[in-house]
N, C-alpha and C positions, 0 to 999 in steps of 0.2 A: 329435496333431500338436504340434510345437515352435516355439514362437512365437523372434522373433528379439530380442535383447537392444538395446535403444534406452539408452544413459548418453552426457552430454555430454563430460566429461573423467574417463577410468577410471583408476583404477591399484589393480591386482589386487592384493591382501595375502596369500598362500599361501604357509603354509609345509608342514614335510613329514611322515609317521607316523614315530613315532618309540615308543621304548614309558618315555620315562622326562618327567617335565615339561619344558613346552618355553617357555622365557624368550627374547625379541630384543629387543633398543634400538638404537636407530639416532638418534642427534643430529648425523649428518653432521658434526662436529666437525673430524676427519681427511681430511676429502675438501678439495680444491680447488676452485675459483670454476669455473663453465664447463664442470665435467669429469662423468663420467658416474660415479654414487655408484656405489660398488664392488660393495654387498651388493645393487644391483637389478638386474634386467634390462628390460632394452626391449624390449615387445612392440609398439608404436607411438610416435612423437612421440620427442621429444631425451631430455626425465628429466633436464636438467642440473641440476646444485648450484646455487643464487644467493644472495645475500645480501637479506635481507628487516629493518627495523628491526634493522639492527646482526645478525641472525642469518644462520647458514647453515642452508638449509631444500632441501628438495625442489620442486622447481619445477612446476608442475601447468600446463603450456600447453594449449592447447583440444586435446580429441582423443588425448592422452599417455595410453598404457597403460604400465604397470609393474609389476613384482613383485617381492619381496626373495626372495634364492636363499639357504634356510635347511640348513646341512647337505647340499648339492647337493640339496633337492627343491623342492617349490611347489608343492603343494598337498596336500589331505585332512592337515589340522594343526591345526583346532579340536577341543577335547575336550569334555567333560561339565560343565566348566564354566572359562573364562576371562574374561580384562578387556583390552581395547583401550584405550589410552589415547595422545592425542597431543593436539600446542599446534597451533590451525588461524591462520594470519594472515587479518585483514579489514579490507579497504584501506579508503580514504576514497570514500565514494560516494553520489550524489545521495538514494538511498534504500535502507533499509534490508533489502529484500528482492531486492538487487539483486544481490547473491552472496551464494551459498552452498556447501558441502560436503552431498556425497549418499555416504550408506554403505549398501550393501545387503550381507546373508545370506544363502548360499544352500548346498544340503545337496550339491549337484554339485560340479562341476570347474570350469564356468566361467561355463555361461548360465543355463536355472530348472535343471539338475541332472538327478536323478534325481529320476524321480516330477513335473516339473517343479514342484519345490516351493520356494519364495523369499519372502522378503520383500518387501513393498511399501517404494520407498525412503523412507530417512529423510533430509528435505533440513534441513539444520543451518544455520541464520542463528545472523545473530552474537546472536541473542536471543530463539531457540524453536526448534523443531521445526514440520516438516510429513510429513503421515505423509498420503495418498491412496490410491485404491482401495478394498480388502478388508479394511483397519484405517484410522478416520480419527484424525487428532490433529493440532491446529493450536495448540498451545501456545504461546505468547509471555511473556516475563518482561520486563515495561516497564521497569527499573531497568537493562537490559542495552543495552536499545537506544540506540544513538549513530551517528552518522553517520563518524563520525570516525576512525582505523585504531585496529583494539584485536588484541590477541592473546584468544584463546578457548582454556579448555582440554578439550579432548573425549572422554568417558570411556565405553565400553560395560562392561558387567558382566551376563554370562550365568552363570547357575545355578537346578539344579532346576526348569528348562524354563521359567526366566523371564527378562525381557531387560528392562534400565534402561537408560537412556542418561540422562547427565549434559553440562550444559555449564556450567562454573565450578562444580561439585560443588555446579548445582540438578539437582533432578530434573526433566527436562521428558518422559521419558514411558517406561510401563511397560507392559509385556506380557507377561501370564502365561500360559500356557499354550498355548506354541512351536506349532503343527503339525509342525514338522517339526524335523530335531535339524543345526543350523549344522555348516558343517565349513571354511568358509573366509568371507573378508570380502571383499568392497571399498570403493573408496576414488573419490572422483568432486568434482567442483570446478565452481561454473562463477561467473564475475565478468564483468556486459558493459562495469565500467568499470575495473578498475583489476586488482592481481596476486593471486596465488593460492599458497601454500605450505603447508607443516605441517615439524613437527620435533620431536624426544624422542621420537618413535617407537616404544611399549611394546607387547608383545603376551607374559603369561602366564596361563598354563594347560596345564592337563590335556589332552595330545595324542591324538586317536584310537590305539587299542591292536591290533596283530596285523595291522595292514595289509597288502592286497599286492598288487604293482603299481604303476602310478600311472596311472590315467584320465587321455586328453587332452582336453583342450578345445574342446568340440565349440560350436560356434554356426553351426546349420543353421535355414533360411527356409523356414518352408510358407506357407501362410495366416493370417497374423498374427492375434491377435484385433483384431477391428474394434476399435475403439478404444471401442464399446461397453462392453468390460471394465471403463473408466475412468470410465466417464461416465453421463448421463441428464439430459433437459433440458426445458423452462420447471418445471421441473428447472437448476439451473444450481449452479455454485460462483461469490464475487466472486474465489477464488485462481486461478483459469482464465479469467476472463473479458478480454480486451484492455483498453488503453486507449481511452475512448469520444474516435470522431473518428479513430480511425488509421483509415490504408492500409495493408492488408496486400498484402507481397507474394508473390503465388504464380506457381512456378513448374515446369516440366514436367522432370523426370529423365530422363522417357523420352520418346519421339516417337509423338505423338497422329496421327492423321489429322486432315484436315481436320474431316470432320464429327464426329469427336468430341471434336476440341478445342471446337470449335466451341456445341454444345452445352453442354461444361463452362463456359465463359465464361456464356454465357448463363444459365443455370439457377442458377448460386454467385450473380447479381447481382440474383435477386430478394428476399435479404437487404437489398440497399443500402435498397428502398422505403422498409423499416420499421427499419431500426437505422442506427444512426447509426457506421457505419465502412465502408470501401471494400475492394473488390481489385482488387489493380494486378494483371495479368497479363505477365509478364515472359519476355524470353528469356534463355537461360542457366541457371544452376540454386541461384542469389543468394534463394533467395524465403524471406520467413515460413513458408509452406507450398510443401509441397516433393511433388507429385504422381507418384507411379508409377504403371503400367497391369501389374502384374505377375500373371500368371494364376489365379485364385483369387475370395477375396472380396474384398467392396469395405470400407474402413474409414478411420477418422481419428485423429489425437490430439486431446486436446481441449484445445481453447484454447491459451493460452500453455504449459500443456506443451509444445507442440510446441518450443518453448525449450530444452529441457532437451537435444535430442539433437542428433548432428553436424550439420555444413551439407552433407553429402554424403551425407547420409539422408532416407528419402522420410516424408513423416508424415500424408499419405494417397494411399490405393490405389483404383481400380478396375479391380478383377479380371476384368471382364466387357462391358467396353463394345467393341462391333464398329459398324462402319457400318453393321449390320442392326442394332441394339438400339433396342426399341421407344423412343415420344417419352414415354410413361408411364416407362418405365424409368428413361431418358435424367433426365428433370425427378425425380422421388422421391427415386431416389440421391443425386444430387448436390446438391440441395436438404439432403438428410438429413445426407450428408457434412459439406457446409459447414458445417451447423447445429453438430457436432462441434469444427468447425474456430473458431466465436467462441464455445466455452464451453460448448456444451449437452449436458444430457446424457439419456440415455431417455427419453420419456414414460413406459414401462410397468414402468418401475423405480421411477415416484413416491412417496413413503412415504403418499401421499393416496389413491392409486390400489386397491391391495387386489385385485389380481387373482385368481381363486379358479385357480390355476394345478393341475393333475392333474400332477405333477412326473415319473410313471414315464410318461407318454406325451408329456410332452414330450419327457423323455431322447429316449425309441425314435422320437419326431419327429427332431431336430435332428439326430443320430444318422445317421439313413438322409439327409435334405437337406442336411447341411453336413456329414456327417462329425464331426460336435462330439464333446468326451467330455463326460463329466457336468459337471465342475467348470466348462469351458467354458462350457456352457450355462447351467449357474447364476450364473457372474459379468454374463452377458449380460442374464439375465431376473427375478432373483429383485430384490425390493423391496428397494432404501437405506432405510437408517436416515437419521432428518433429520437426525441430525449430520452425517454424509455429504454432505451438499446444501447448499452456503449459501442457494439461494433455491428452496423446490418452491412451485409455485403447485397451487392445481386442479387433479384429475386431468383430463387431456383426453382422450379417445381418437379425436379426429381432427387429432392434432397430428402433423404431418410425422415428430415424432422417437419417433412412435411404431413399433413391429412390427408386422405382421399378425396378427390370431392366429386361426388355425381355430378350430371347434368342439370338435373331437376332443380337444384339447390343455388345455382346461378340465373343473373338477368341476360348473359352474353353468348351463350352458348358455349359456356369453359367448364372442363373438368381434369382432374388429376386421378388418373388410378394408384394402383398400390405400390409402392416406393418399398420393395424388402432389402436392399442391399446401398451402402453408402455411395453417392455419386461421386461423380470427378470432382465437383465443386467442393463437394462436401472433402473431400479427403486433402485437400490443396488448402483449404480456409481452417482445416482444424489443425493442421502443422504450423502455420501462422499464429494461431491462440496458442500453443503448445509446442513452440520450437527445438527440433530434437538440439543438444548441445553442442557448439563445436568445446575442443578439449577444455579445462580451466587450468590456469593458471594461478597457482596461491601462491600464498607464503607457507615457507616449510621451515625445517629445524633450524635451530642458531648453530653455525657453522663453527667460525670464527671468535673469538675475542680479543678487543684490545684495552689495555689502559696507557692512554696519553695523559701528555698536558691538557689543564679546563681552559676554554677561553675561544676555542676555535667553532666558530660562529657564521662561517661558508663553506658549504662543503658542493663542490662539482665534479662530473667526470666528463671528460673529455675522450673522443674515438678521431685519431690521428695512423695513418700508415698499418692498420690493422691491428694496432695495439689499444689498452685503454690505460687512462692514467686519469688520479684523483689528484686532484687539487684542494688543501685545507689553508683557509685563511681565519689571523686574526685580528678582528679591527678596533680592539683595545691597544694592540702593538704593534702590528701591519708584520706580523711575519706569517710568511708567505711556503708553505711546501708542496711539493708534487712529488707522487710514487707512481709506481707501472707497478701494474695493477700481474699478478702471475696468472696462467693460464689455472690455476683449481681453483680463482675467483678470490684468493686472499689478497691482503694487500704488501706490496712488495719493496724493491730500496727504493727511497730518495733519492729522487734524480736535480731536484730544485730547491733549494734551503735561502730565503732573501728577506731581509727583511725592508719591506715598504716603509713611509708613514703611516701613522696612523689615523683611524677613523674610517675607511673605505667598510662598506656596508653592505654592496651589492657586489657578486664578485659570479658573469656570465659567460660560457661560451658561445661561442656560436662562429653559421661558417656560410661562406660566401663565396664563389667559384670555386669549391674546392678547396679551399685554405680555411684556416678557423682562425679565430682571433680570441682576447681575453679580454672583456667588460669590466671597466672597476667604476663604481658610484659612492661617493659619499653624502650619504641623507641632509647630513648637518651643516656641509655647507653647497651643494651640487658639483662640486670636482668631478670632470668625468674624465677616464684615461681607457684610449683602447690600443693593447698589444698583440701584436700577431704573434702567433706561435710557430717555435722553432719545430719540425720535422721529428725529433727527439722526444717531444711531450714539454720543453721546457721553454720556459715565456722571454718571448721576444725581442724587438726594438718596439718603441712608442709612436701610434702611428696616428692620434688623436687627441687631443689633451685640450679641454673647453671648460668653463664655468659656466652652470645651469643656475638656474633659481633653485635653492633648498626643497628640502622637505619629501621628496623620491623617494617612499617605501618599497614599491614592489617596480620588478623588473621582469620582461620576456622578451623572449627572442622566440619569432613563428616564420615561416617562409611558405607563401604561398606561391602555389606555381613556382617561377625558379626567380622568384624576388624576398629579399629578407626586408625584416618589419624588426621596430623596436617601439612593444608598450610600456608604457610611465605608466606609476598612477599615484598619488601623493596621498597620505590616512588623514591627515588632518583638514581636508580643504574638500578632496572628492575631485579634482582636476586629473585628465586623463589626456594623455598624448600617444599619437602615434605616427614613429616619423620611418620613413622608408632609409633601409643600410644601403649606401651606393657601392661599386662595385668593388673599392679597393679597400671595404673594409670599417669607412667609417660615416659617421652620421648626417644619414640630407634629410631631405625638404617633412617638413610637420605636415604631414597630410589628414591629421584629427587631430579634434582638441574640443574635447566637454568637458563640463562640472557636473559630476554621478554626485550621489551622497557619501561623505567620508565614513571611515573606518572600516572598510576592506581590508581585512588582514592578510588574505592569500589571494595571491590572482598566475593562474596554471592555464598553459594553455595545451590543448589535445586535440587530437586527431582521432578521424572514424570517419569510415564509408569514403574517405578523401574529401573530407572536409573538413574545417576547423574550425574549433571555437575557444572561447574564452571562459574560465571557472572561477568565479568568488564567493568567496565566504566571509562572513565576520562572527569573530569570534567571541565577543559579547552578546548575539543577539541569534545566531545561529542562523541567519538568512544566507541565501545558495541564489545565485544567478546562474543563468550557462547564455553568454549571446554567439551567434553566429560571427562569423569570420569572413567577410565579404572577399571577392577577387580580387580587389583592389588591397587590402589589404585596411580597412577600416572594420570598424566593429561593428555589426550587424543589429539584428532584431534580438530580442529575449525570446529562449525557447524553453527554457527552463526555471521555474522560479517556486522556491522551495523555505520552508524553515525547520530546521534542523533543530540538534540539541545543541545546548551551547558548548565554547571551550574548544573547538576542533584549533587544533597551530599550527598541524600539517597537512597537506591537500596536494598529493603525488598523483601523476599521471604516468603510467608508462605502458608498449604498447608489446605485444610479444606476438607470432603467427597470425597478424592481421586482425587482433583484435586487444582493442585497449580498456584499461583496467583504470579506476580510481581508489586510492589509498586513502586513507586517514587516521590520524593522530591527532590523540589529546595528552599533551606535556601534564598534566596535572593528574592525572591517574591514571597513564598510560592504555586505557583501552583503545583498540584500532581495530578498524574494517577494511574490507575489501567489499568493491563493487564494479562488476561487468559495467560498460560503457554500450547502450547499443547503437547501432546504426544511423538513428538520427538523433544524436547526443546527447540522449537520456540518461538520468541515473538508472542501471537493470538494478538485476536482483543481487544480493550480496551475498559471495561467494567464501567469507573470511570475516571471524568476527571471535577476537579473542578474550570477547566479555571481559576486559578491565584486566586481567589476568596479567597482563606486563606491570613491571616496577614502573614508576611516576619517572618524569626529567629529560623522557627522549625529544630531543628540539629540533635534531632534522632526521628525515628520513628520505634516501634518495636509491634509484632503481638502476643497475649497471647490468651490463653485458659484457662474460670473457669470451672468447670463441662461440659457441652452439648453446654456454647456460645463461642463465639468467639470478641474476643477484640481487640483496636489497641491503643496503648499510646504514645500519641506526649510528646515532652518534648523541650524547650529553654533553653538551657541551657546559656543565656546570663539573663534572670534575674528567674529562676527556673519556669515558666509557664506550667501547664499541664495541657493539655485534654483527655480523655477517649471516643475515640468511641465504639459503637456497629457494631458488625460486621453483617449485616442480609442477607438473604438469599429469592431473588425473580427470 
């Protein structure tokens, strides 16, 4: 059987036998804005020319099939060995895996070929590869990744039965020893926020020799492979799995009866209990998931694959439902479907699992009941590899997403019967993939506004006898205020009005039996002064006062267990200290001390699950640490390590109902985020994202608490502007 080719935006690269090398470019140079490129043809969609950053490029709209018509032919044109090279555009978009380019191989004319033999596609972000199925490779090159529109240039190179793919002439991934021998390319796109092109267009090499003929393009539908092909689950991948909390929507291509619609609704919804995402059932044919009843087997795509193909394609089937089909039937299937449909994939494929499978009596099984061929059957049943699998748990064998398996069909005497209802495992590992929410906490309206004086350049709050009070400092004139903060979270009278010298740069509190004290640093020459605070909110006698060696950017105060710690860390050098607070408040013994690499702009440190760590970012290069926070109170292992967009200046932590949040801000166009913190001190998922939407100049942003609310106080400190949000809780 001939399974059917699923690509979201194609455009067929074939060119024609020829017996001498065969060289094409196409830079669209010559062509016209709007107009149909000359050397292509359209076998779907427009194909028009448009202009992309100043270039003229090929246009890749959703669904566009194309091919370039080489010497009047189009296909059977790859040789023994050649190189694919072209420039892919990648717009500006929320994230990074949010378009891509997909190229696939294949030894036919158009669909798996002859022998149906093809590549697993290769999907091209602007900064790795994904490779699924039958070869895994999920490569990424953090130096690449940017949010922001970059041109990529994309390079295949086939020889001696091997295939490299470059992008930016790295290598992100090789494979040696072909199965089968390429004879043409394609070419596929899919962007859900912004445009899509390529341009310079290179293809040489060595052409097929002695050809004759030309094979047409044949894409015929039997019985699709279930989507089992692709999959096997509590068993899962996280590159499949949805966003936890969506609704999906599904919807019917073809017309159901009542009662077997009826049933489908019913049975998909007994995922909702235990995982935290919905399905909307929809009329029309608009859905996430996209249902056909076409005669055959029943099958699914997994997860967010189903993404990858047209909106007028179905991404799962059952083959078999009649208003006779049993209520066992009815619930297993479409239980097991579904289970395909948010991400899962086999039970009995698990690399845990070790099934003693007799492989010639399965063949001659599977064979006579489905009609399968070997290779079929093997992609369905034989054991992934854990690379394959982002998350295999336990093998289970009463897990929904498992097979049946006779006796007959083993070396061991093992069999599984029929699995119609989710197991304990199964409902325990899919709340895990899909954690229901506890509340969120965002940012909400602007409360408050102030206009001060510009110049005030540390802003802290302090939590003293159940009161809270803000402290503003300036270290161009060292004056110095503290207000008490009113219980509806605005800001209230001056209680401290002093003016310091000046230059102090770092201005911390922090507390130590029960008393707090007030941290002053100066960068420029290391003056350190710590004051205890009076009971009042208002700053105290001097109970420290030393000269450090210069240069002290960032400052934290963390306490673990019921001991206080103070980190250094200097921008220009990368030197890092850490010295333990003794108990009456002022600074003992350097218990750390490395040289990291300089230019760490922010360094925050957070709490989760009672543990701690440490947050950096730089703001020229957009690189994210997170290291662990050992017992002792030294700086751990890296458990986090990221690269962002550039520009972030501020990097908040605060933590509300036992669960802590990360903030950021960018001073230069004001856009900021919010993001959940999880339990072992990950970035989650982002809960607040005001798309740039704020005025530019906010330079600090800091998180307070009056009684029972929760607050957030922006501050300009180029001409003293303030606003006051509410923090709320949905």
């Amino acid at each position: 059987m001939k399974t059917k080719l699923y690509i979201g935006i194609l455009i067929l690269l074939l060119s024609a036998p020829t017996l001498i090398a065969q060289n094409f470019t196409d830079n669209f140079q010559k062509e016209s804005i709007n107009s149909r490129p000359t050397h292509w043809t359209s076998v779907k969609g427009k194909g028009l020319i448009t202009e992309l950053d100043g270039k003229k490029v090929l246009k890749l709209d959703r669904y566009t099939v194309l091919k370039p018509t080489i010497n009047g032919q189009d296909n059977h044109y790859l040789g023994n060995e050649f190189t694919i090279e072209f420039d892919a555009f990648f717009d500006k978009v929320p994230a990074s895996t949010r378009q891509y380019y997909i190229i696939n191989l294949w030894e036919g004319t158009g669909v798996h070929g002859e022998n149906d033999k093809h590549t697993d596609p290769y999907m091209i972000f602007r900064h790795g590869i994904n490779v699924t199925g039958s070869i895994v490779n999920r490569k990424r090159i953090k130096e690449l990744e940017v949010l922001e529109q970059v041109w990529r240039h994309i390079k295949l190179e086939y020889a001696k039965n091997t295939l490299k793919i470059f992008i930016d002439d790295q290598l992100v991934h090789q494979q040696p020893n072909l199965f089968y021998k390429p004879k043409m390319v394609s070419l596929s796109a899919r962007n859900a926020n912004g445009r899509n092109g390529i341009t310079n267009f290179t293809l040489i090499g060595e052409t097929e020799k002695n050809l004759t003929g030309s094979p047409e393009i044949c894409i015929t539908e039997d019985l699709i492979i279930p989507t089992t092909f692709q999959v096997n689950a509590l068993v899962s991948s996280k590159d499949l799995l949805w966003e936890n909390g969506k609704t999906l929507k599904v919807s019917f291509l073809d017309t159901p009866s009542n009662i077997v619609k009826t049933n489908i609704i019913n049975y998909a919804k007994a995922w909702e209990t235990y995982a935290n995402i919905k399905f909307e059932f929809i009329d029309g044919s608009d859905g996430d998931i996209r249902i056909g009843l076409k005669k055959g087997g029943s099958w699914s795509k997994v997860g967010t694959d189903a993404l990858n193909y047209p909106e007028d394609e179905q991404t799962m089937n059952f083959g078999w439902f009649t208003d006779t089909t049993s209520t066992a039937s009815f619930r297993r299937t479409t239980i097991h479907e579904f289970g395909h449909a948010i991400g899962l994939k086999h039970e009995h494929q698990n690399p845990t699992g070790g099934i003693c499978w007799d492989w010639e009596a399965v063949y001659d099984y599977y064979e006579e009941e489905s009609d399968w061929s070997k290779q079929r059957t093997k992609n369905n049943l034989e054991m992934l590899s854990n690379n394959s699998v982002g998350n295999a748990t336990a093998y289970d064998n009463k897990s929904i997403m498992h097979y049946t398996i006779p006796n007959s069909i083993t070396s061991c005497e093992y069999s599984v019967g029929w699995n119609d209802q989710l197991s304990e495992m199964d409902k325990k590992l899919i709340s895990n993939f899909y954690p229901f929410r506890k509340p969120r906490h965002t940012i909400g309206p602007n409360i408050y506004n102030y206009n001060w004086t510009a110049g005030w350049d540390s802003v802290e709050f302090l939590y003293q006898g159940g009161q809270t009070y803000l402290l503003l400092l300036k270290s161009s004139t060292g004056d110095v205020h503290i207000h008490k903060m009113r219980g509806d979270g605005s800001v209230g009278e001056r209680i401290f009005d002093k003016k310091y010298s000046s230059g102090w740069t770092s201005a911390k509190f922090f507390e130590v039996n029960s008393k707090s004290y007030l941290f002053l640093l100066k960068q420029s020459t290391g003056d350190v002064h710590i004051h205890q605070m009076n009971r009042d909110g208002t700053v105290g006698q001097r109970i420290f006062d030393k000269k450090w060696t210069s240069g002290w950017s960032e400052t934290q105060f963390y306490t673990v267990g019921n001991k206080t710690y103070l980190f250094l860390y200097k921008y220009q050098t990368g030197d890092v200290h850490v010295n333990r607070i003794n108990s009456n408040g002022t600074v003992g013994d350097l218990i750390f001390n490395r040289k990291w690499t300089p230019e760490w702009t922010t360094a925050s440190h957070f709490k989760t699950n009672n543990k701690s760590y440490m947050f950096l970012i730089k703001k020229r290069t957009g690189d994210v640490h997170i290291n662990e926070i050992k017992t002792d109170g030294t700086i751990g292992q890296k458990v986090f390590d990221e690269k962002w967009t550039q520009g972030w200046t501020t990097a908040e932590f605060y933590r509300t109902n036992a669960q802590s949040y990360l903030f950021l801000l960018k001073l230069k166009n004001g856009d900021a985020k919010q993001f959940y913190i999880t339990d072992n001190g990950q970035r989650g998922e982002i809960i607040f994202d005001n798309n740039a939407n704020w005025t530019s100049g906010w330079s600090h942003a800091k998180f307070y608490s009056v009684g029972q609310n929760n607050y957030m106080f922006l501050l300009k400190e180029e001409n003293g502007t303030v606003h006051t949000h509410i923090i709320y809780s949905n």
